[in-house]
N, C-alpha and C positions, 0 to 999 in steps of 0.2 A: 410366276413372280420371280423377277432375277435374283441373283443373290445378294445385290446392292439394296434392292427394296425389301429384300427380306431382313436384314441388317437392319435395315432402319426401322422397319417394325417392330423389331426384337428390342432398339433402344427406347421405344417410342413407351412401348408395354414394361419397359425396366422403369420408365418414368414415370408414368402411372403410377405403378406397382409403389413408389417410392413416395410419392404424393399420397397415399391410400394409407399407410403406413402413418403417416401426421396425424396422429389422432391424440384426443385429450387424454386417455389413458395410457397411451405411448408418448406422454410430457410435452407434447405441444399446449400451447395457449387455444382458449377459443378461438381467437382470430384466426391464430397459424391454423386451425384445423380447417375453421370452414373456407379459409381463402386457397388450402391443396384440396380441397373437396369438391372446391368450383372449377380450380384449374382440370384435376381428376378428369371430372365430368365433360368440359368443355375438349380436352385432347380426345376421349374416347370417343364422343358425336364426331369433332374431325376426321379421325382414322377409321371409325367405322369398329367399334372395339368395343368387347361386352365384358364385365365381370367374369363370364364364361373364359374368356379369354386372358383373362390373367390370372384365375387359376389356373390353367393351364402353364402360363409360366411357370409358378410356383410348381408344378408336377414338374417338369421337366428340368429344374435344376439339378445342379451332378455332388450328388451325395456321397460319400465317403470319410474316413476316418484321417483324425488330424491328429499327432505327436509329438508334443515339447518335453524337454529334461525340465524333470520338474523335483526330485529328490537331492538337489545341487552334492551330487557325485557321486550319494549312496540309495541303495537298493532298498533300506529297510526303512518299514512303514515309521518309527522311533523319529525318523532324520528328516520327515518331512515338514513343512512348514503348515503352521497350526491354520492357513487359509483352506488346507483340506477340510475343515468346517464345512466351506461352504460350497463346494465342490457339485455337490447334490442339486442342491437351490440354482446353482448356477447353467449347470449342465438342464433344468429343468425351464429354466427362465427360455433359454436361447433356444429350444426343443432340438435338445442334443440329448445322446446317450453319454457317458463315460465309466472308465475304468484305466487301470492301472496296469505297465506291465516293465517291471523291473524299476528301472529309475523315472520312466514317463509316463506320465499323463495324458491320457489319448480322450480324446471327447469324437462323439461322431456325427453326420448331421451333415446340413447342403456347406459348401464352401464358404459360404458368406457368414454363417452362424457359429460354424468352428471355430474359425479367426477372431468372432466376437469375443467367444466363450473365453480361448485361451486370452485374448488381450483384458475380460474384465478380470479373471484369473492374476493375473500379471497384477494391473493394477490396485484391487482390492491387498494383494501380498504387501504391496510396497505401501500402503494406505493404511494397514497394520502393523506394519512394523513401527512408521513412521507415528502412529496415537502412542505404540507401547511409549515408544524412547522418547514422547512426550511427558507420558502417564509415571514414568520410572524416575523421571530425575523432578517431577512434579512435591511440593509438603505434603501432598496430600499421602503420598506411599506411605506404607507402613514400615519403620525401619526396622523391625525386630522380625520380619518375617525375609524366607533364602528368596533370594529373587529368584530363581527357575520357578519356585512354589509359585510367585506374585506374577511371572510372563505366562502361566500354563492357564493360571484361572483368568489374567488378564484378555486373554485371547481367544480363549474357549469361550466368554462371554461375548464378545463380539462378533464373532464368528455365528455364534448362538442366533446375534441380534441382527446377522445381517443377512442368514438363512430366512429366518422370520420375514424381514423386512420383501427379499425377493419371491418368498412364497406367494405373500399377499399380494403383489404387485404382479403374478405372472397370473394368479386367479383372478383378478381384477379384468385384468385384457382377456382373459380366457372368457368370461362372464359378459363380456361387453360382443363380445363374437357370437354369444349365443343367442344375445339379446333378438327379439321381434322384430322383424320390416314391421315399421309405421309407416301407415299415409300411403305406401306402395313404393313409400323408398326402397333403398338398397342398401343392405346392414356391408357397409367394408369391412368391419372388424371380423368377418366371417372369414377371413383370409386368415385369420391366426387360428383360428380352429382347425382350417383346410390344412395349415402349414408342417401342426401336429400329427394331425392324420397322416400326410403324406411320410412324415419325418418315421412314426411308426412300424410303414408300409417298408421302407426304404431299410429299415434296423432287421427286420425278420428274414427280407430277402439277403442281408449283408450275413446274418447269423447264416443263416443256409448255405449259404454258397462255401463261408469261411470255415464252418464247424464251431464259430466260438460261444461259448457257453461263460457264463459268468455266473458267480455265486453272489448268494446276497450275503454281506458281512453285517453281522451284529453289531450295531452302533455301539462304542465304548465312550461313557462316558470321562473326559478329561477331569483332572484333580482339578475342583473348583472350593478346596480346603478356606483360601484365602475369600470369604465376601468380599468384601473391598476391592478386590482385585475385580472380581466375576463383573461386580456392578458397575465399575467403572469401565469396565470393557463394554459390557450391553450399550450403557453412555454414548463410548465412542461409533458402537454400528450406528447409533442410532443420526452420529452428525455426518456418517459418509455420503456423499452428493450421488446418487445412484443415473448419474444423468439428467439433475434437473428433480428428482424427488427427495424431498426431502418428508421428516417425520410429521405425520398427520397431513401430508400433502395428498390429493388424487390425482395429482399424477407418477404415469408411471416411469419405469427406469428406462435403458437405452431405447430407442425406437427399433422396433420390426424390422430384420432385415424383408 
């Protein structure tokens, strides 16, 4: 196979791959799902192409670690922005690793999901800060209490509510990949499970090779002194558009890279 045909193979299985990923728990509509479901299927009988075969994509994507300034100029844990909440849920959603080292936030995982990671990272900050200086100049604040007190439980509850929110929606896809072949179908969603796996396999060989060893830090609990504050925070996770999910929706947040 030349290298022009191999090329094209390789976009043809990116497309797929991409098509396979539209599913109702990854926030497509029924229609949008079963209409890349048909296409899916319809490209792979063309090319001669098996779900074998695109896992195998997904194996051979190039894994490594990704790094943004993320302490806007200081070192200490004190100076970071309260979306470190959710850091966890998020590095978990995308089947990334992360950790910290000085001022940056390093997530790790194939190239397509890092970039995810740090851009919903990104977003969600500015998504937060944007409800607080809603929430702050709103009647409803409480004027007798210091507003550092009223932005720490403000944000510590949203962040709370928007960890939650991505837990359930990563176990949802995760649940939907383990689900049965029916009929003699072919379960796609088993691609997010494979994706995990590989992501794993890819984190053990990277610790080896590197030496790096992380600790587990004890969750601290943020001053949530202010109710008010706390609850109206959870509020605002709860109206963040995660890609098309919103609360009490089944669908899920950004699509599968």
């Amino acid at each position: 196979m030349t290298e022009t045909n191999v090329q094209k193979r390789e976009a043809i299985v990116r497309k797929i791959r991409a098509l396979l990923a539209k599913t109702i728990e990854a926030g497509a509509t029924e229609n949008e799902a079963l209409a890349a479901a048909e296409l899916a299927d319809k490209l792979m009988g063309e090319h001669d192409l098996t779900y074998t075969d695109i896992e195998t994509e997904v194996r051979a994507e190039r894994y490594g670690n990704r790094a943004r300034k993320f302490a806007g100029g200081s070192a200490y844990r004190r100076s970071w922005h309260e979306v470190s909440g959710c850091i966890w849920a998020i590095s978990r959603y995308w089947d990334c690793k992360s950790w910290y080292r000085g001022d940056e936030l390093i997530y790790f995982g194939s190239a397509t999901d890092t970039e995810l990671a740090h851009s919903m990272t990104d977003l969600l900050r500015i998504t937060m800060d944007g409800e607080w200086t809603t929430w702050q100049r709103s009647p409803s604040r409480p004027q007798d209490v210091h507003g550092r007190t009223l932005r720490t439980s403000f944000m510590m509850g949203m962040a709370t509510r928007i960890g939650q929110r991505l837990k359930q929606l990563k176990e949802a896809r995760t649940d939907a990949g383990k689900a049965p072949v029916v009929n003699g179908g072919s379960n796609r969603n088993a691609l997010v499970v494979v994706k995990n796996q590989v992501t794993t396999e890819k984190w053990a060989q990277f610790c080896k090779e590197t030496g790096l060893k992380l600790r587990s830090n004890s969750t601290r609990r943020a001053n949530t002194a202010n109710g008010d504050a706390y609850a109206a925070g959870k509020a605002a996770g709860d109206r963040v558009d995660l890609g098309g999910a919103k609360l009490g929706s089944a669908r899920a947040a950004l699509p599968a890279a």
